[in-house]
C-alpha positions in Angstrom: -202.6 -70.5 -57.4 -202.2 -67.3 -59.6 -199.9 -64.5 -58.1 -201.4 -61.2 -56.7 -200.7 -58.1 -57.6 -201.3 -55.0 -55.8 -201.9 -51.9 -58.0 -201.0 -48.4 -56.0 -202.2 -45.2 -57.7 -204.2 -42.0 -57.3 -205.8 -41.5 -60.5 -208.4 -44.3 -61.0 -208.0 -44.7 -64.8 -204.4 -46.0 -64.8 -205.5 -48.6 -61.8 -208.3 -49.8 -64.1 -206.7 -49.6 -66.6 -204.1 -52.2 -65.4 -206.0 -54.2 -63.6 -207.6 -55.1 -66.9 -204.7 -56.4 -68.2 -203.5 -57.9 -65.7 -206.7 -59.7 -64.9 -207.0 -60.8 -69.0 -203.9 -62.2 -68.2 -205.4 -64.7 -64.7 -203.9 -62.5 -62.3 -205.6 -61.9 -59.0 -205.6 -58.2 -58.9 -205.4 -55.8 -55.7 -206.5 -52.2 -55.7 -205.5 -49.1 -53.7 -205.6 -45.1 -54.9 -203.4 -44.0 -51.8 -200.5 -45.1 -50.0 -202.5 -45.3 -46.2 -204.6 -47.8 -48.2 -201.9 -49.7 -50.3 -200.4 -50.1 -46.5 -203.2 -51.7 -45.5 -203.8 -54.1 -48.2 -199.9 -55.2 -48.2 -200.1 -56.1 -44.5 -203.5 -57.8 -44.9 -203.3 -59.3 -48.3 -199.4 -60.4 -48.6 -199.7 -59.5 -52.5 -196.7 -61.5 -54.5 -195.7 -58.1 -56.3 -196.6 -54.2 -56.0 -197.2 -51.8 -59.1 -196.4 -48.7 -57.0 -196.9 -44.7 -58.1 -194.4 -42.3 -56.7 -197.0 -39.3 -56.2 -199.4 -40.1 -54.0 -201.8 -38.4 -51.3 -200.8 -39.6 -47.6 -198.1 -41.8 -47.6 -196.0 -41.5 -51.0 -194.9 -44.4 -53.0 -191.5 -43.8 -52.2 -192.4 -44.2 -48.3 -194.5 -47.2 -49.2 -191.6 -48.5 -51.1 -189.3 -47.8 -47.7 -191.8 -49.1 -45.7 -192.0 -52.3 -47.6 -188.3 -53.1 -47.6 -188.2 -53.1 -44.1 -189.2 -56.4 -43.9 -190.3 -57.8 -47.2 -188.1 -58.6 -50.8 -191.3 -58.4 -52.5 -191.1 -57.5 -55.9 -191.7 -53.6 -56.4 -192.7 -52.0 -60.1 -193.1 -48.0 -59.7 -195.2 -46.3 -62.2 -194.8 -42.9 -62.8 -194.5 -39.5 -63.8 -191.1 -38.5 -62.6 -188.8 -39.7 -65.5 -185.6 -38.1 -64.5 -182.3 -40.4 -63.9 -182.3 -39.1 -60.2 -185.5 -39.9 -59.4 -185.1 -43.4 -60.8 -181.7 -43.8 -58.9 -183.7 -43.3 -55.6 -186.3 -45.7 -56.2 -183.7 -48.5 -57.2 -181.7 -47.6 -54.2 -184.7 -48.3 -51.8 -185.0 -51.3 -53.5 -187.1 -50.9 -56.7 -186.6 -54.3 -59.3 -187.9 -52.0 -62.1 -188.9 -48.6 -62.8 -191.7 -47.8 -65.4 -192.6 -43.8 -66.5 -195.9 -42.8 -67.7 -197.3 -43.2 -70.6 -196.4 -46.5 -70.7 -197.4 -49.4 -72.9 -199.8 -51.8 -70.5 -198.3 -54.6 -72.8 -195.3 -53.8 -71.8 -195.8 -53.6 -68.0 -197.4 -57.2 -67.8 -194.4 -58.6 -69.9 -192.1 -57.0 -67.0 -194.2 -58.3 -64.2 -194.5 -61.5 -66.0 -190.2 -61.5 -66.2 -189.9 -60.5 -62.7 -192.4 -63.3 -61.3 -190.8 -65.5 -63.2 -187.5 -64.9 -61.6 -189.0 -64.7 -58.3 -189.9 -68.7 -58.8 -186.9 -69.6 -60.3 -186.6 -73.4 -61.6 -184.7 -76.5 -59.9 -182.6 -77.9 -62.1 -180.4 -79.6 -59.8 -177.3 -76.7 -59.9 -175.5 -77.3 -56.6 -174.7 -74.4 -54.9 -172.1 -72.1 -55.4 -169.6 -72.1 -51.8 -167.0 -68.6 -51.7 -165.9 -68.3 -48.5 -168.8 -67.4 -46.2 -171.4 -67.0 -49.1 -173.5 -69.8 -50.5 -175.5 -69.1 -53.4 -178.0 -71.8 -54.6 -179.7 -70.3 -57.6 -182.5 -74.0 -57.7 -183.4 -72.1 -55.1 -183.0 -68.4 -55.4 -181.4 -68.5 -51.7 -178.2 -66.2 -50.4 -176.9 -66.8 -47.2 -173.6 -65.6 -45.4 -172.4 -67.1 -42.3 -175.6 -69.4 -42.0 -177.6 -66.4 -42.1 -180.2 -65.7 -45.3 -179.8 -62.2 -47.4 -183.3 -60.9 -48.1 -182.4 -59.9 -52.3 -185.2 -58.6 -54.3 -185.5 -60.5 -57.4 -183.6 -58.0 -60.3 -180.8 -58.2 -57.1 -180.5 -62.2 -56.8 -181.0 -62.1 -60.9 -177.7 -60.0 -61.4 -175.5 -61.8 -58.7 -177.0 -65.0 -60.4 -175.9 -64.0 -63.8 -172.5 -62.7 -62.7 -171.9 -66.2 -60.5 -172.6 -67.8 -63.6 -169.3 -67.3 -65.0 -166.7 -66.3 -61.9 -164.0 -64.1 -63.2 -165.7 -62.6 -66.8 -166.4 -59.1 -67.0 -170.2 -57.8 -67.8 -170.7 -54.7 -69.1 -173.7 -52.3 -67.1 -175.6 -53.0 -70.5 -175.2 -56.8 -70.2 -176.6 -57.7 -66.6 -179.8 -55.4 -66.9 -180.7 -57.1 -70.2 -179.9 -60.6 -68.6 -182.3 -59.8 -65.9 -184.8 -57.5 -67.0 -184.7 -58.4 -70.9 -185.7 -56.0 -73.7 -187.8 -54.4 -72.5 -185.7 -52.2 -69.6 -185.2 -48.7 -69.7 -182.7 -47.0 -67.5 -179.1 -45.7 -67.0 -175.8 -47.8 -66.3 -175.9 -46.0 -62.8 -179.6 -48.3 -62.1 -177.2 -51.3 -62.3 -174.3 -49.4 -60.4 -177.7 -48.9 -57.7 -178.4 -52.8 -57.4 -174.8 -53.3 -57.2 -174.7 -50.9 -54.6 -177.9 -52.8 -52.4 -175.9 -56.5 -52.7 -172.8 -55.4 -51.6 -174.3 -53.5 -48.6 -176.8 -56.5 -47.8 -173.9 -58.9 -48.1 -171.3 -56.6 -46.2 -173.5 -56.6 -43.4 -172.6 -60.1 -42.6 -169.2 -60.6 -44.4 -167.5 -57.8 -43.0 -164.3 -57.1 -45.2 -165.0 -60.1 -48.3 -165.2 -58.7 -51.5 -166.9 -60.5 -53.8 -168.4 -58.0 -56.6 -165.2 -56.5 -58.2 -165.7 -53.4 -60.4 -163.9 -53.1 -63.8 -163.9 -49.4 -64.2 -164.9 -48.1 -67.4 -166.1 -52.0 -67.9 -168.7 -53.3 -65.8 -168.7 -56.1 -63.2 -167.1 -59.3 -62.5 -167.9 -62.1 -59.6 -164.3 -63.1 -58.1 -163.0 -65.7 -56.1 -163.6 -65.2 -52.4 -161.2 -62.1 -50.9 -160.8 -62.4 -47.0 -160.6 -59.3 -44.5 -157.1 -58.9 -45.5 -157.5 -59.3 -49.4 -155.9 -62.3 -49.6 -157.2 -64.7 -52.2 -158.7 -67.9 -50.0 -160.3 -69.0 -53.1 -163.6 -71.1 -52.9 -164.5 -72.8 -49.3 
C-alpha cells in the first residue's frame, strides 16, 4: 500500500502544488490549510509522514510539530519561510528529520520524502544486532531499546546512530552523517546534526542513566564508543 502524506499549509497554491507531485509520484495525499485541521487529520488519518509550514493560523506548525512528538516518531518535513539557522535549530530540536525553506524545488522535496520513507522501512538483511551494555540496536529492523524498553527515534535520528554504529570507534565529521542520512540534497548548519545529537542522547539518557555512548570529538565530529558505565569505566560490549 502507498504511504500517506499529509500536506500542512495556509496558502493553497503550495498545498496544490505539492500534492501534485507527490500524487504523479502514487502517493496518497492528505490536505489541511491550518494546524486545528492538520490535528485532526493526523489523529484520524495516521498519515506515514507530514509536510509541515511553520506559520500558520490557529495552531502553528511548530505546536503541531510539539504536539506530534508527544506520542508519534512520524516523519516530519517543515516547509517554510523562516530560513534563519535559529529557527531551523528549533524545529530539529522538537524533532524535525528535515527542514525545507521556501522557494523550494518540488523535485527536490519528493526526492527528500522519498529518502526519508525509505529509511523509515529500512531493509532486512540479516545484521544481528548490535549489544553495548544496556542498548541494543537492530538496524534489519530500525529498533532501539535500552533496558528492554523501545526508544521512539525519528528516522534522520535512528539514520545517524545507524551510520555511526556502523563503524564503533571512527570519527564522522558534522558534514559526513547529514550527507549519510539525508544525501545531497540537505541544507543546513553542523549545529542541525549537533540538534539530532542532542535528541538521541536525551531519549537514550532517559533510560541509561550515566552510559555514554555518543562521544564528541571537538572540533571533529562524532564517534559511537564502546559502552561507558555510570562510573566511566569501559565494560565494553554486553
Amino acid at each position: 500500500m502507498k504511504e500517506r502524506i499529509l500536506i500542512v499549509d495556509d496558502e493553497e497554491k503550495i498545498v496544490k502544488l505539492v500534492k501534485a507531485y507527490l500524487d504523479r509520484e502514487g502517493y496518497v495525499t492528505l490536505e489541511a490549510f491550518d494546524g486545528d485541521k492538520a490535528l485532526e487529520l493526523w489523529r484520524r488519518e495516521s498519515p506515514d509522514l507530514v509536510v509541515l509550514d511553520i506559520l500558520m493560523p490557529g495552531v502553528d506548525g511548530l505546536e503541531l510539530c510539539r504536539e506530534v512528538r508527544q506520542t508519534s516518531q512520524v516523519p516530519i518535513i517543515i516547509l517554510s519561510a523562516k530560513s534563519r539557522e535559529s529557527d531551523k535549530l528549533v524545529g530539529y530540536e522538537l524533532g524535525a528529520d528535515d527542514y525545507v525553506t521556501k522557494p523550494f524545488s518540488p523535485r527536490e522535496l519528493v526526492a527528500r520524502i522519498r529518502a526519508i520513507l525509505r529509511r523509515k522501512v529500512g531493509e532486512v538483511d540479516g545484521t544481528p544486532p548490535l549489544v553495548e551494555g544496556p542498548l541494543v540496536i537492530d538496524t534489519d529492523k530500525h529498533k532501539v531499546e535500552v533496558e528492554g524498553v523501545e526508544i521512539a527515534l525519528t528516522p534522520t535520528e535512528f539514520g545517524i546512530l545507524e551510520v555511526l554504529v556502523s563503524h564503533p570507534g571512527w570519527v564522522y565529521s558534522r558534514g559526513q552523517l547529514i550527507k549519510a542520512v539525508q544525501g545531497d540534497y540537505f541544507e543546513g548548519y553542523d549545529r542541525t546534526v549537533d540538534a539530532h545529537v542532542k535528541n538521541i542522547r536525551r531519549k537514550i539518557g532517559e533510560h541509561a542513566i550515566g552510559w555514554n555512548f555518543i562521544e564528541t570529538v571537538y572540533g571533529v565530529g562524532y564517534r559511537f564508543r564502546a559502552a561507558q558505565g555510570p562510573q566511566g569505566k569501559d565494560v565494553g560490549k554486553a
